[in-house]
Every structure is written in C-alpha cells, then in structure tokens.
C-alpha positions as semicolon CSV with decimal commas, in nm:
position;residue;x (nm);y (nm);z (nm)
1;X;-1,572;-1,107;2,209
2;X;-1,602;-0,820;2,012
3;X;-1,295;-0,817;1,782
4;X;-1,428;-0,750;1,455
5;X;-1,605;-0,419;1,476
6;X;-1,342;-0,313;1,704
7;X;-1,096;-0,419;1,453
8;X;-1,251;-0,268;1,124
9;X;-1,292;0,089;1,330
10;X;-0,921;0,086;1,399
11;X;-0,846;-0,019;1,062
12;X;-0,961;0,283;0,933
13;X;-0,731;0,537;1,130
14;X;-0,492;0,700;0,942
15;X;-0,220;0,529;1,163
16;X;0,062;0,599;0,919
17;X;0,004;0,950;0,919
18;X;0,016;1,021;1,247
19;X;0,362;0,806;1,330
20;X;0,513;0,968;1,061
21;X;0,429;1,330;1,149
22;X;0,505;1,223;1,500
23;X;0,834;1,118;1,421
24;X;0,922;1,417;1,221
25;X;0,925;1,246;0,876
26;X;0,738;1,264;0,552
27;X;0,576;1,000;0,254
28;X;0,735;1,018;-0,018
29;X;0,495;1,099;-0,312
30;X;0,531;0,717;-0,423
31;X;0,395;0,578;-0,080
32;X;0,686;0,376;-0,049
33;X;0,871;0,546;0,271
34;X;0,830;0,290;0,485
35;X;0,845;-0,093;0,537
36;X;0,529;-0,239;0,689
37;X;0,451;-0,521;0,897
38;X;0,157;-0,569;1,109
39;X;-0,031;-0,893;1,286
40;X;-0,310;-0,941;1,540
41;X;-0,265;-1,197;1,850
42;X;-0,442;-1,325;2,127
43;X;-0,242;-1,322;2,480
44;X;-0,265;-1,549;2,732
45;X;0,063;-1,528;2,933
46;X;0,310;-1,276;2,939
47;X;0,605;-1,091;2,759
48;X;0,897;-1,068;2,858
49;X;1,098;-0,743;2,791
50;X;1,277;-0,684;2,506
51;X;1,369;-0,493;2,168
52;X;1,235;-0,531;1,842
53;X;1,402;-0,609;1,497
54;X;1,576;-0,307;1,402
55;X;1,522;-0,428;1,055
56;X;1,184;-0,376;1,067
57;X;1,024;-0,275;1,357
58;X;1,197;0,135;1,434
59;X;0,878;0,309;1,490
60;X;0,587;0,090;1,655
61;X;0,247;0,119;1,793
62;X;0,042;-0,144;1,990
63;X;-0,325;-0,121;1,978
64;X;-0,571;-0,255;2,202
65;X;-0,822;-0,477;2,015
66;X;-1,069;-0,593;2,301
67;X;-1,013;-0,735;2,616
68;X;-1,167;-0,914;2,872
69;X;-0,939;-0,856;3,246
70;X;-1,019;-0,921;3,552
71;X;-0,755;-0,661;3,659
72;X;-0,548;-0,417;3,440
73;X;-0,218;-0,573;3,210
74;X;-0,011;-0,321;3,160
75;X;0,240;-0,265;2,905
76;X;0,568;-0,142;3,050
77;X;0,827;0,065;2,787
78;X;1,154;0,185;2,951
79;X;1,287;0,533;2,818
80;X;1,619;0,598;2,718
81;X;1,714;0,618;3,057
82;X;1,581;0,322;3,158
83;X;1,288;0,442;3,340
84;X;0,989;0,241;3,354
85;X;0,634;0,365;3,215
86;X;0,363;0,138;3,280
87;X;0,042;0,192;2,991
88;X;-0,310;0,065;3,051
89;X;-0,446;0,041;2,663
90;X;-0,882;0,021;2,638
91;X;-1,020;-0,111;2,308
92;X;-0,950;0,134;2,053
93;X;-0,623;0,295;2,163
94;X;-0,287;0,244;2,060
95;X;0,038;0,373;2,215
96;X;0,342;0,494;2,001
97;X;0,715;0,418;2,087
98;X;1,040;0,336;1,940
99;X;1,040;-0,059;1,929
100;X;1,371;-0,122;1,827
101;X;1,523;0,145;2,098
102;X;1,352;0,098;2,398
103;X;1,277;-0,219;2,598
104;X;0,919;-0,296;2,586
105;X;0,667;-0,578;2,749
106;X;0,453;-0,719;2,952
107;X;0,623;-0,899;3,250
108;X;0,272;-0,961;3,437
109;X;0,037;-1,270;3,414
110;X;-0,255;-1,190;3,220
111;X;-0,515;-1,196;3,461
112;X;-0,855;-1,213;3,263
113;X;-0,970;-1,412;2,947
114;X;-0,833;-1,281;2,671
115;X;-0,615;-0,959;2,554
116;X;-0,644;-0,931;2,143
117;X;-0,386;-0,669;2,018
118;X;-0,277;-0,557;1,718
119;X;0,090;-0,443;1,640
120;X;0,194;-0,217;1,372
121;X;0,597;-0,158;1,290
122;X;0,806;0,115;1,048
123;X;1,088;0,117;0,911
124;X;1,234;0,426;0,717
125;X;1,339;0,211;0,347
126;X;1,617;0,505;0,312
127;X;1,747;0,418;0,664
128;X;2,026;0,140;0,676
129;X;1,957;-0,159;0,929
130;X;2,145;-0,129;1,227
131;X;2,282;-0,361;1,510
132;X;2,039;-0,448;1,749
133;X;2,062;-0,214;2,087
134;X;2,301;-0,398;2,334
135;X;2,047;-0,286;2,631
C-alpha cells in the first residue's frame, strides 16, 4: 500500500485555501478563521448516512488516500433536496461538501482490501454552533 507518498503529496495542497474561497469566505490576517480537525482511517465496512457535528465539521472534504477495490465504493452526498450524488474518489482527489448540512456516506460493502481516506472539517470560529439538521 502506498499511503505515505500519497499522503505527504496531498499534504501539501493548499486545501484551506481553496474551501475557503469556495465557500465565499476569507482568513483572517491572524490565521485563526477557522476550527480544524482532520484524521486518516482505514475502511473496511460501510457508512451509514448521516450529518456531521455542526460544531465542528460545516465545511468538509474527503480525500482519497489509496485504495485497493475490486469494484468502485462510492460516496453518496444528498443535496438540499435530497437528491442523491454518488462520487467515485482515485488517490489524490478530494471532494468538497457541506458536512453538517447534507447527508453523506457510504451505504455499500467495501468490496476490495482496503480504502485509506483522509477527512478534513471547518468551522467558521465567528459562526455560533447550531442544532444539528433534523434531516
């Protein structure tokens, strides 16, 4: 398994950056904007949908580490309108969504050896916690 280079290359995007130009907002000069929280697993079942934290986890991204499949595990995120969007992530890209809004997962046996993925969460520090979503 390939893990580490893969992981040090995506380590170095400017991930930040990107979801906070993408979600219309700016760092503040002191860095501190934003909350962090970030981990790497291994899968070897499924997820079941669901919302994140809204304490912590209002802008997200998953990122594909490596992977060994025998066929494709798809992440599934339902929009606003409960529409279901079904993402195939390769090593080395991430997809960007709303954790804490819209229902996200993985409700499909992994079928392969491994899926290694990385997940990286925002909060806006100036934006008060909020209930969870009753979806």
């Amino acid at each position: 398994m390939a893990v580490c280079s893969t992981l040090v290359q995506i380590q170095s995007l400017p991930i930040l950056p990107v979801q906070l130009a993408r979600a219309g907002l700016h760092s503040s000069p002191a860095g501190n904007t934003f909350a962090t929280q970030s981990f790497a697993v291994l899968y070897l079942g499924l997820i079941r949908g669901h919302v994140d934290r809204p304490l912590t986890h209002i802008i997200s991204s998953t990122i594909c580490v490596d992977h060994r499949l025998s066929s494709p595990w798809p992440l599934l995120i339902e929009d606003i309108e409960g529409n279901a969007c079904q993402i195939d992530l390769e090593p080395g890209e991430l997809v960007f969504y709303e954790g804490a809004r819209l229902k996200h997962g993985r409700p499909y046996p992994l079928d392969g050896d491994y899926y290694a993925g990385i997940f990286v969460h925002y909060r806006p520090l100036e934006r008060p916690p909020s209930a969870p979503d009753s979806r």
